[in-house]
N, C-alpha and C positions, 0 to 999 in steps of 0.2 A: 084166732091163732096168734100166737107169737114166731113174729118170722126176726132173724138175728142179722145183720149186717156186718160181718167183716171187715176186718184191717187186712188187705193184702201182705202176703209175706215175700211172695215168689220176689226175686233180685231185680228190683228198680223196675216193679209192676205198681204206677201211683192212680189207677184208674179204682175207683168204688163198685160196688153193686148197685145202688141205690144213692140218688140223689135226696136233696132235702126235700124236695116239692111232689117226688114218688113217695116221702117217707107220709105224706101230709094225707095224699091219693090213699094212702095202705089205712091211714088212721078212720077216716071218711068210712072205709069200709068195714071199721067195727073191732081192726086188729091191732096189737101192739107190738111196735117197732125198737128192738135192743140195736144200737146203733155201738161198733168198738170205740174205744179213743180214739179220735185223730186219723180216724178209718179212711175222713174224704179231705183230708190235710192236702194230699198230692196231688187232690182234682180241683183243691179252691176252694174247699166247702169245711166251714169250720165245725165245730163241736155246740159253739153257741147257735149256731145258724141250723142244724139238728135238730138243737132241743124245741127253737122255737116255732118250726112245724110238728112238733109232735111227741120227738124222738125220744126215748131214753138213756142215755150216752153210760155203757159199761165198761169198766177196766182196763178187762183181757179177754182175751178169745175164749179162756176156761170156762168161765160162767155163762159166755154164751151159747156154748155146745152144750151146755149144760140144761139151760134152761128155755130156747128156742125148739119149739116145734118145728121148723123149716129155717137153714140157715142159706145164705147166697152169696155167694163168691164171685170173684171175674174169673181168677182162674184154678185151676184143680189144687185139691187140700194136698199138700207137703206132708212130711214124713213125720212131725211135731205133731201133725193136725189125727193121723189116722188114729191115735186110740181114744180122740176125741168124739169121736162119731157114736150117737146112740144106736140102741134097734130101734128100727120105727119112725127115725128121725127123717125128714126130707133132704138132701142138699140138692140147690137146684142153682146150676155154674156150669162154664165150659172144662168139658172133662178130657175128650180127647183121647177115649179107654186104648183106641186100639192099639196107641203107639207107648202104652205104658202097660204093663203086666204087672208090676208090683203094685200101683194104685187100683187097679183092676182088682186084684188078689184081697187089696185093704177093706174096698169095699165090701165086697162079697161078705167078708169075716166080719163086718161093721154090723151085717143086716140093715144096714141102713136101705133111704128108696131115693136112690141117685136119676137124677132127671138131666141129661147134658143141654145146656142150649143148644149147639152145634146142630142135635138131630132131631128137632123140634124142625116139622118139615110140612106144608099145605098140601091139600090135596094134588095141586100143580108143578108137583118136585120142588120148590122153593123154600129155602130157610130163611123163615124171618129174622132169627136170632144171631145170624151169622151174616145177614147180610151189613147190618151196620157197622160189623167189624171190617169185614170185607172192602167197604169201600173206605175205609179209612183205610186200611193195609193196601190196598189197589195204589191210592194217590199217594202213600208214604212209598212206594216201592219205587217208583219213578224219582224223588226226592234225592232217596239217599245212592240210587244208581249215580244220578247226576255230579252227586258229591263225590261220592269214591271214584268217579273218573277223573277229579284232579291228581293232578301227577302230586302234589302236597302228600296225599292220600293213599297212592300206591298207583292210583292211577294212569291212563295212557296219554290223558293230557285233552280229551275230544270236548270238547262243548254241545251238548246234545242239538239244541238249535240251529248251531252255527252260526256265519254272519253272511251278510253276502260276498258269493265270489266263494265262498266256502262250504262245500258239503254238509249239508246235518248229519249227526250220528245216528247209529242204525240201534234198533230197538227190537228184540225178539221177545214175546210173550206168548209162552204156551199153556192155555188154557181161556176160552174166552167168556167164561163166567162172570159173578159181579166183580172178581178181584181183577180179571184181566183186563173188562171194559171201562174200568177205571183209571186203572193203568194206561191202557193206550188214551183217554181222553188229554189224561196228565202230557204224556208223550206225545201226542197229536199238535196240543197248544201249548209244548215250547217250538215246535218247527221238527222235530225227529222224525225219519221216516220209520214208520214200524209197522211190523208185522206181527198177526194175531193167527194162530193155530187153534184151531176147534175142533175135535171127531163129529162135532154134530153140525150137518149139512145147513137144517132152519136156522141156528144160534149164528153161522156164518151171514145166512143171507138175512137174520133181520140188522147183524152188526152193520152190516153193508147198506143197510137204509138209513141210520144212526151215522154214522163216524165218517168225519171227513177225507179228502183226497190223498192226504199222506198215510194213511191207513190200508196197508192190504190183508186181506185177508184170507187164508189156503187150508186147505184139511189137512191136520196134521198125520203126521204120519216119522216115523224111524228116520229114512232117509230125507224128509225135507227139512226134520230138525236138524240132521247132519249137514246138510247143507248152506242151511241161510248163519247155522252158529259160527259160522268160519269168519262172518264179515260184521258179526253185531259187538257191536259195544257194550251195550246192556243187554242181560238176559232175563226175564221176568219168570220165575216157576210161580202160577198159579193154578194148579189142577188139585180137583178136590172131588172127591167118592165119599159121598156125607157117611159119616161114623167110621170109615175105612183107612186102614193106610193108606199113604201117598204113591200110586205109582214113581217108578225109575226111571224118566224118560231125558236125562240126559247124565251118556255115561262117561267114565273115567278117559274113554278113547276119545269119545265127541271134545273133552277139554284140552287134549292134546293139540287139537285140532284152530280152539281158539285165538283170537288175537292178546299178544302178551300186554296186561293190563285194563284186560277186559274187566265186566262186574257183572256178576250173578247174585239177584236177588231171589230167594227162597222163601215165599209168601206160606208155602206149604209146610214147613218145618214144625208146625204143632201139631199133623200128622203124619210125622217122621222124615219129609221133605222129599221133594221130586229129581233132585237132583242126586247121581251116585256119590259123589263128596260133602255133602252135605252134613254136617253138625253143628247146634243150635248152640248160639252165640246170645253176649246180654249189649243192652245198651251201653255199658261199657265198656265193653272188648265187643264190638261188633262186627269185626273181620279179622278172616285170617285169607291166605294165599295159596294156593292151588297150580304147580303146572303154569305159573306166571298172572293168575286169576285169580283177581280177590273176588271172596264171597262172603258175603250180609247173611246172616242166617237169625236173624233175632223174633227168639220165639213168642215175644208180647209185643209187635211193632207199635198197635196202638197205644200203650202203655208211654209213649215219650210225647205226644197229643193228648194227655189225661181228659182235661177238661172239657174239651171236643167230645171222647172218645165214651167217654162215664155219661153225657147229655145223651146221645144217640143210641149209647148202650139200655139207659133208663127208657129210655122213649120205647124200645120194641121188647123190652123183655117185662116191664112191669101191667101189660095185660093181661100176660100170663102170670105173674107171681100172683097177683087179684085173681084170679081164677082158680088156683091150685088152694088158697087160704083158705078162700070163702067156701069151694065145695071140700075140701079136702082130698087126700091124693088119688083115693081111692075112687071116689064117684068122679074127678076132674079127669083121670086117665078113661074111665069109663064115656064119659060125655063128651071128651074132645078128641078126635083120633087126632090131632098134633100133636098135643100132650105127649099120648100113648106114643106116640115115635120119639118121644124126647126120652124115652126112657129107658135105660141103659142097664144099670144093676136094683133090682128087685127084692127084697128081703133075703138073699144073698144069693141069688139066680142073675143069669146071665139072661138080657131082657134086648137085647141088640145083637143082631145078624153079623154084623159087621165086627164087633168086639170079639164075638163066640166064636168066627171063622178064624180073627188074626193070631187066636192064641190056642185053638183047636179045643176051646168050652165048649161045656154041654149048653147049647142055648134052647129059652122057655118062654112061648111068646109072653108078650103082659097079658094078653086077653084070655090064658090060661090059668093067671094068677089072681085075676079079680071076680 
């Protein structure tokens, strides 16, 4: 198979698909590797450093839509990209259908056979593909919380640690998933006291065998987010419904409620964000202010940690791309039910529950279509 590697376009995304040393893995396996220009420039990884595991270094993105049987992204094709898409083509990248209806629409009309990482899922509810993002996004969330609370910043001035004689800052994180227990680990080991919200009773109590003293942990619920948000510094949104939009769980009232200079970090914002104020921000305009509350809303956080971000990224998703090559899409969706949940739009059928409900599509399982 010829799988294509991308140059990200999306605004100050420098993270790759594919490293040089998975381009090497892919070769091993019999396939040939279109690598764009200067595709992993922003991750560190040059064009000579491509060639010489394997790679074939192309152009422009045209020839490679062109000429790749499966192409792979970090993050979903842009508006340039969609009349590039074949029938029959694979793309297999974070798509994020539900909170986009026009890329949803593109596909469909592409006939392309769109594979999300995001919902590439184990037997055990788990996403592989989204966890390595996850814990990058988890431990950036705390970061740049930290930072926007300088008053330089917008901020209120707190030092999330403190010092002694001095209170730590308080740390609210609703959802206690991989993004959240990341998070409070971040949060935990600067001195913050924080608190973690979970609807799921076991996910509390195994947190509470893991995470140390400064750490509490409560089921979440309406009224307890109203209430601890009144005194937190930071806010963490990490709740995630794989394939789905993002619930609403902190609303326009609850911000009134906030302290003036607070920070609300939106880990959720690539599916549509959990927060009611919410709108997706770049690394370069990274806040705006709310009701006296700055909020972070950047929808590629791991994209400003490339090289970190494209290593960990290549590590859980390239068993998969070797899987889908060598059987091809059809027998790989058939043989792996992971696969077959990573699969979203279908020769222009709607192949995820979650995409088909947010936009009232006729949805068709894959295992109807194979």
């Amino acid at each position: 198979m010829i799988i294509g590697i991308l140059k990200e376009i999306k605004t100050e995304e420098n993270r790759v698909s594919m490293t040089p040393a998975g381009v090497e893995v892919m070769k091993q396996h019999g396939h040939k590797v279109l690598v764009e220009k200067n595709a992993g420039r922003g991750s560190g990884f040059t064009d000579a450093f491509y060639a010489t595991h394997g790679a074939e270094i192309i152009k422009t993105s045209k020839e490679i839509y062109k000429n790749a049987d499966m192409v792979m992204h970090v993050k979903e094709p842009l508006p340039p990209e969609y009349s590039l898409l074949r029938e029959g083509q694979i793309l297999f990248t974070y798509l994020h259908l539900a909170a986009d209806e026009i890329l949803t629409n593109a596909l469909i009309k592409s006939l392309s056979i769109d594979i999300a990482y995001e919902t590439i899922q184990k037997d055990d509810g788990s996403l592989p593909l989204l966890i390595p993002m996850s814990e990058v996004a988890g431990r950036m969330s705390i970061q740049e919380g930290a930072r926007y609370l300088e008053m330089s910043r917008g901020g209120e001035g707190v030092l999330l640690g403190g010092v002694p004689g001095v209170d730590p800052g308080t740390v609210l994180i609703i959802g206690g998933g991989i993004v959240g227990t990341n998070a409070a680990k971040m949060a935990c080991g600067l001195g913050a006291k924080v608190y973690v919200l979970d609807a799921s009773l076991s996910r509390l109590r195994y947190l509470s065998d893991i995470m140390p003293r400064n750490c509490f942990l409560l089921m979440s619920s309406p009224a307890t987010i109203r209430e601890i948000i009144k005194k937190a510094d930071v806010v963490i949104g990490s709740v995630l419904i794989p394939g789905a939009k993002a619930p609403k769980l902190v609303t326009r009232e609850m911000l009134k409620t906030m302290k003036k200079g607070s920070v609300m970090v939106d880990v959720a914002i690539d599916q549509g964000g959990c927060f009611e104020t919410s709108k997706p921000t770049t690394h370069s305009d990274p806040v705006y202010t709310i009701d006296g509350v700055v909020h972070y809303c950047v929808a590629n956080m791991p994209g400003a940690v490339a090289k970190t971000s494209t290593i960990a990224l290549t590590n859980a998703t390239l068993p998969y791309a070797i899987e889908i090559a060598d059987k091809g899409w059809r027998r790989a969706l058939k043989e792996d039910p992971e696969i077959r949940r990573g699969a979203n739009v279908i020769e222009g059928k709607v192949t995820y529950k979650g995409v088909s409900d947010a936009f009232n599509m006729e949805y068709v399982s894959p295992e109807g279509l194979l």
